[in-house]
N, C-alpha and C positions, 0 to 999 in steps of 0.2 A: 357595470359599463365603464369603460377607461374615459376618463375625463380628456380631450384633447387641448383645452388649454394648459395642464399640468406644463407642459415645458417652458411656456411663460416666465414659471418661478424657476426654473433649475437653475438659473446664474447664482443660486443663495447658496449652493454646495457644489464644490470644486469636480464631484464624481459627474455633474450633469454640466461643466465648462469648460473646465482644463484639458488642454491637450489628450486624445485619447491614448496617444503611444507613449506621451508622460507618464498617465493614470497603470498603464499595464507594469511601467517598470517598477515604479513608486509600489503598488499592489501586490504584485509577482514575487520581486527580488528577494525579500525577506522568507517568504515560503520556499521560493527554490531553494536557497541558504539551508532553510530545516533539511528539506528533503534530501538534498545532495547529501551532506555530513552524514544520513543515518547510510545514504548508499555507498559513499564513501569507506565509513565503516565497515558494512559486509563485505567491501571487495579487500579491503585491509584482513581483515578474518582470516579471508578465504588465499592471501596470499601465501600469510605464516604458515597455515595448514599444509598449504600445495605447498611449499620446500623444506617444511619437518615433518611432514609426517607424509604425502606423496599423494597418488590417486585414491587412496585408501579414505583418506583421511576427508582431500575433498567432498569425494563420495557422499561419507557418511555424514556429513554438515547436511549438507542438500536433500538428501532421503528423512533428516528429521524437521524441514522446514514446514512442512504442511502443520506440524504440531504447534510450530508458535502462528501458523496464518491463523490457524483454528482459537488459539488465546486472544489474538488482535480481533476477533471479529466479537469475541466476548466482552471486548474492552471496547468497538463498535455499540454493542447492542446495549449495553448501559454506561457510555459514558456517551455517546450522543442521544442518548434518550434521558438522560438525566440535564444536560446542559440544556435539551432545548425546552425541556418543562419547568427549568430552573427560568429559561427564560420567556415564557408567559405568563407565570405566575406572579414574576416581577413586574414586569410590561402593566398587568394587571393591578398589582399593589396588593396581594395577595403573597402576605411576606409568610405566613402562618404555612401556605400551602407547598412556597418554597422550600419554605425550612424541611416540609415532610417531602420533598422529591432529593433534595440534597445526602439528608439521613438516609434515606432509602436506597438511594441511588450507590453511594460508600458504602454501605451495606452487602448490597447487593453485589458490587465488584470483588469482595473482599470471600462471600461465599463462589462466586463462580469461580474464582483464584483458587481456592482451597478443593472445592471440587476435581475442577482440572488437573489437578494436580494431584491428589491421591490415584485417578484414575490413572494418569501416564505411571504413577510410580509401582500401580501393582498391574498395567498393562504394557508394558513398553513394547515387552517383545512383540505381542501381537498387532502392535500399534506398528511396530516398524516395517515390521512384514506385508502389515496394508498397504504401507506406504511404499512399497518395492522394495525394499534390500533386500542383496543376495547375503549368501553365505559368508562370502570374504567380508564383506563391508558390516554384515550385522552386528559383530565385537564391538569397533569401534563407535559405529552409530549409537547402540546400548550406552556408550562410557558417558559418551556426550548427550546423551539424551539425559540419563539419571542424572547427571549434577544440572543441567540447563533448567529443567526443569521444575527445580527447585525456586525458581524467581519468575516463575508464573503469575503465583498471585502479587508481585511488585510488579510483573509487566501492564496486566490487566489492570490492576488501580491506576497505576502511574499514566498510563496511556488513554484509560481511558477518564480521568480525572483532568486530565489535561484543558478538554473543552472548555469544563465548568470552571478551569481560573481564567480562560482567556472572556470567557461570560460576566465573569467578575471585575473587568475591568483590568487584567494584570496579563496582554498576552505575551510582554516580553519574561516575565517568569516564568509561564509556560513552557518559552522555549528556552530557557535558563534554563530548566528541570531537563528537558529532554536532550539539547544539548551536552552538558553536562556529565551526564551517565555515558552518552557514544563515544565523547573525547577520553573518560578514564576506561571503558572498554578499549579503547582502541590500543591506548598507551599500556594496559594488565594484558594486553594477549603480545604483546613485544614481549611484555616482564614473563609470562607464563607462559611461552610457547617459543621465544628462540632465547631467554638466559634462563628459565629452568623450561628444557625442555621436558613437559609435560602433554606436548599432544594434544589431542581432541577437547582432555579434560580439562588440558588448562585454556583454552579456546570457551568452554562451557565454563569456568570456572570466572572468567572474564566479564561474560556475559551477565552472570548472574550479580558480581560485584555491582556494574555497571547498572541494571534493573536496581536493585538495591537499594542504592544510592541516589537515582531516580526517585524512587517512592518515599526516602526521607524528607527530600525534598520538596514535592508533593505534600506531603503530611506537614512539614512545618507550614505548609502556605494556612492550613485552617485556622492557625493562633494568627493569623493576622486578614480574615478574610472581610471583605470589604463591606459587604452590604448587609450583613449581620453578624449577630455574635453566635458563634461556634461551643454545644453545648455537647455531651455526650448523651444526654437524655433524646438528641434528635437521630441519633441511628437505631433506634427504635424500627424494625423492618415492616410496614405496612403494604400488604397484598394490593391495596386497590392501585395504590399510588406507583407500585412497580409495573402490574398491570400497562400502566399509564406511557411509565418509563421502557417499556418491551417493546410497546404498539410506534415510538418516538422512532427507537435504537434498531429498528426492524431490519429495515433498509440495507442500515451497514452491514448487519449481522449477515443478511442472504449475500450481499457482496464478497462478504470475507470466505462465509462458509464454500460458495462455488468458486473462489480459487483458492481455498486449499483442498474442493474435489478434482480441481484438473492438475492439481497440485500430484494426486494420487492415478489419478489416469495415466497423466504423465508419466511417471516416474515406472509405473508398472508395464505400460508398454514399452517405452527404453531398455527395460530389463529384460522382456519375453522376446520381443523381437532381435534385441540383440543380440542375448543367447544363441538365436538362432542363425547369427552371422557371424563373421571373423571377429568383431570386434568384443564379444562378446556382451555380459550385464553391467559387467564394472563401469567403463568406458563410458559409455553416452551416462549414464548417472553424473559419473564426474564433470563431464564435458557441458554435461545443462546446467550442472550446478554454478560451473566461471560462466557459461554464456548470460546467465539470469542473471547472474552479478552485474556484468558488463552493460545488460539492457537498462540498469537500474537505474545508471546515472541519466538514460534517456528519460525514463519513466519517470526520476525526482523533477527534470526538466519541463517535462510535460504535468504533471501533477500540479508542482507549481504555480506554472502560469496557468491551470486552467480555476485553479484557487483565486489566484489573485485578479482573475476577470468576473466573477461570481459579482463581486462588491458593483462593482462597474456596471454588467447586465441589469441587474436587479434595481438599481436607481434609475438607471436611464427607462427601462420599460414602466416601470412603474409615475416616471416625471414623462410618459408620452416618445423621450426624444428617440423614436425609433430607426432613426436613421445614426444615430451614435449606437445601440445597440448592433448594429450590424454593420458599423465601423468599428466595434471593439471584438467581434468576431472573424471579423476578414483579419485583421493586424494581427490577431492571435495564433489563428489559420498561418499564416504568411509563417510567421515566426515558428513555429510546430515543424512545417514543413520543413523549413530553413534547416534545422535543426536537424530532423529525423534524415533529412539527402546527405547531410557532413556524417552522420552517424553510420549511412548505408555504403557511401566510401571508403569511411576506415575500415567496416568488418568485411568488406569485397577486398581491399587490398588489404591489410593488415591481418588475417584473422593470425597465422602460426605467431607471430610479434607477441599479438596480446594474449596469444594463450600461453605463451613462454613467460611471462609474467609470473603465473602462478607456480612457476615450479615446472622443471624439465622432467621431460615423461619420453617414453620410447616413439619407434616413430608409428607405428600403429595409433595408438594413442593422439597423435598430432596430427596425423591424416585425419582421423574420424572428427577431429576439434576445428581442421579447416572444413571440411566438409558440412559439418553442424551450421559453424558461424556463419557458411557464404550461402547456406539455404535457408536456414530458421528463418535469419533476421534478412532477407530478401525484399520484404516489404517492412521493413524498421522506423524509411520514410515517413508510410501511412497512417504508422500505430496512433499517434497523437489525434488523430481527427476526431475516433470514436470519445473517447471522452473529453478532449474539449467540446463536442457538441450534446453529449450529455453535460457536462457542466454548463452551458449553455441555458439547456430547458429548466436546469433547476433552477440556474440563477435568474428567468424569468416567470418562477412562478408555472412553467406547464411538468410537473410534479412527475404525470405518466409518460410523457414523452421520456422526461430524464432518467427514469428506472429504468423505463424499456430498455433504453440505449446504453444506461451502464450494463445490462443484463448480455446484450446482442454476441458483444464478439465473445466473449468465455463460456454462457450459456446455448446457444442458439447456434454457435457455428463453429467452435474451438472445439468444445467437446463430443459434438458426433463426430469432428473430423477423425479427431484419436481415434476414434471407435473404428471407423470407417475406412480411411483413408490404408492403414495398418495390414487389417485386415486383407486388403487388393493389394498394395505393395510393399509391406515387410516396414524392416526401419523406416528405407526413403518416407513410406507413409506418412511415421510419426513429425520427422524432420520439415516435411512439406504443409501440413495440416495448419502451423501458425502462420502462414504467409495467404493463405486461403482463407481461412478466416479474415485474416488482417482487410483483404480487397472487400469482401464481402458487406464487412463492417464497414468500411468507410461509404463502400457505394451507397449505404442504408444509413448512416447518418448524412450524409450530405441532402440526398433525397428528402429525410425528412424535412431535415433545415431549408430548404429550398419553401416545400411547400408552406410551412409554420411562416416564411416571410411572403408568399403570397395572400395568404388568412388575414395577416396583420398587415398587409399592402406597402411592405418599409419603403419601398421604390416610389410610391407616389405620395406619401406623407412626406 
């Protein structure tokens, strides 16, 4: 039962006093910071590609992305399942039990890395083909897949090891480590892709530097980690304790793994339906591949702030002050939206601009790429709602609420649209399916949020 004098005491930490539209920037700004630079980077990628190496090349970037969603959700399933067992065990003073989720946990990334990784090397082809590529695009996507591929297991340590240093009390290393790797990626795909022009490979050969270099860095942090000393007798790999760490890392893992299935819906429908029009398979591949880029820096925006209100929700509900809880939701609201209207602006007037960005292409090509832009992203506005309000329910503790709702728009309404929508009318289908989703979702997060603050009465406390 929630205590109602808890907010009595909140004046003693500045999350349950201070200004709330303070608290969001102070919380926010530093996540969004991460998140930008990693989108920033892919849209940098993906420029060099589109003007050395052209549609082809775009293409074939974006037809192998499902492959690293599928490593980040591995780097999901044991690196937030190991952080957050790292962090009970501690809470607890249970340093014994630590030590074996930490061992375990490194362990474990290090084989799912190695795994993944022999499989893409004696699957590609058939991996790629899942993932839609046609004929033109399969060379180049193969080039870049076999060398990318090769720093899997530094992306899955590295990312997901991340957690458990910012757990240890060092989150600005954390993002020193991740940081770090995107800025020399970004400066190795200049040096390897427009002064040795090497194409795809040197794009994947970037990539792979970058992961790298990541993961040393990573690995130096355990000679200096904080809360205990660092043996190799502790990677010792214990079942029960992984067990442990699977049931933690679950979450992410089902997140990661259903978008990079709509990853592959996607990508397969764009290809048959296209086929089946003027514009061909090639074309909408390339033209999702710049639109996703372009989404990303909405999505680092949105990601962000919905991080940096977590800290925020989760105090104030938990200190009672529920009317700051849903003051740090409206302002966040406010701001999303803010964001996603300037966002739906530019890609209604700008789309040919920003796809001339990446590299000039014919005019077929630029037709299909305004077309894309001023339909996909039609509702670009609304995307932010569905997961700031699942960030919401986690950051107050209702655990089901906030799966649900990360689940809703990719699972529930994104992915029968593909099916669906397609089916009755060809491309248009594919191109229309995320905008229907997107209303869908929002209507269904708000609803719930409405009702969760009439349960908890925030209007009359």
């Amino acid at each position: 039962m929630i205590d109602k004098n808890r907010h009595l005491h909140a004046g003693n930490n500045p999350l349950g006093s201070a200004p709330v539209k303070e608290l969001i920037g102070k919380f926010a700004v530093p996540s969004v910071i991460g998140m930008l630079v990693n989108a920033v980077y892919s849209i940098t990628d993906q420029i060099f590609i589109g003007h050395s190496v052209g549609l082809l090349g775009t293409a074939a970037i974006h037809v192998s992305f499902p492959v690293m969603m599928f490593a980040g959700a591995f780097a999901q399933l044991s690196g937030v399942g190991t952080a957050a067992n790292f962090n009970l065990a501690m809470g607890a003073r249970q340093e014994e039990r630590a030590k074996g989720f930490v061992g375990t946990g490194v362990t474990l990334m290090l084989v799912l890395g190695m795994l993944m990784l022999c499989l893409v090397q004696m699957f590609n082809v058939q991996i790629l083909k899942l993932c839609g590529t046609t004929e033109n695009i399969l060379p180049y996507a193969r080039s870049y897949l076999m060398v990318m591929s090769l720093g899997i297991p530094f992306q899955i340590f590295s990312h997901g090891i991340s957690g458990l240093i910012r757990s240890d009390g060092s989150p600005a290393y954390a993002m020193l480590c991740n940081v770090s790797g995107t800025l020399l990626n970004m400066l190795l795909d200049w040096l390897f892709i427009i002064v040795f022009p090497w194409g795809v490979q040197g794009a994947a050969l970037a990539t792979l530097v970058g992961e790298a270099v990541a993961f040393f860095l990573c690995l130096n942090y355990f000679f200096r980690f904080k809360s205990f000393r660092m043996k190799w007798q502790m990677l010792i790999f214990r079942p029960g304790y992984a067990l442990q760490i699977i049931k933690l890392g679950l979450c992410g893992f089902i997140n990661g793994t259903i978008m990079m299935l709509i990853g592959i819906v996607m990508n397969n429908a764009l290809t048959y339906y296209g086929s089946l029009s003027v514009y061909g398979g090639d074309i909408p591949l390339a033209v999702a591949g710049i639109a996703g880029k372009l989404n990303g820096l909405l999505s680092a925006f949105i990601v962000g702030l919905t991080q940096g209100c977590q800290p925020i929700f989760g105090y104030n509900m938990g200190a009672g002050n529920y009317h700051r809880v849903k003051e740090t939701y409206d302002k966040a609201l406010t701001a999303s939206l803010a964001m996603g209207f300037a966002a739906f602006v530019i890609f209604q007037i700008f789309p040919r601009e920003l796809v001339l960005i990446f590299g000039a292409q014919d005019g077929l090509y630029l037709d299909f790429a305004e077309r894309y832009l001023r339909i996909h992203m039609l509702t670009v506005g609304l995307s932010g709602v569905q997961p700031l309000s699942a960030g919401y329910f986690n950051g107050t503790g209702a655990v089901r609420q906030g799966i649900f709702l990360s689940l809703s728009r990719q699972c529930f309404f994104l992915l029968p649209m593909l099916i669906l929508l397609p089916a009755a009318f060809g491309l248009d289908g594919v191109l229309y399916a995320g905008p229907m989703a997107d209303i869908l979702a929002c209507a269904m997060s708000l609803a719930i949020v409405r009702e969760r603050r009439v349960t908890y009465g925030y209007q009359e406390r």
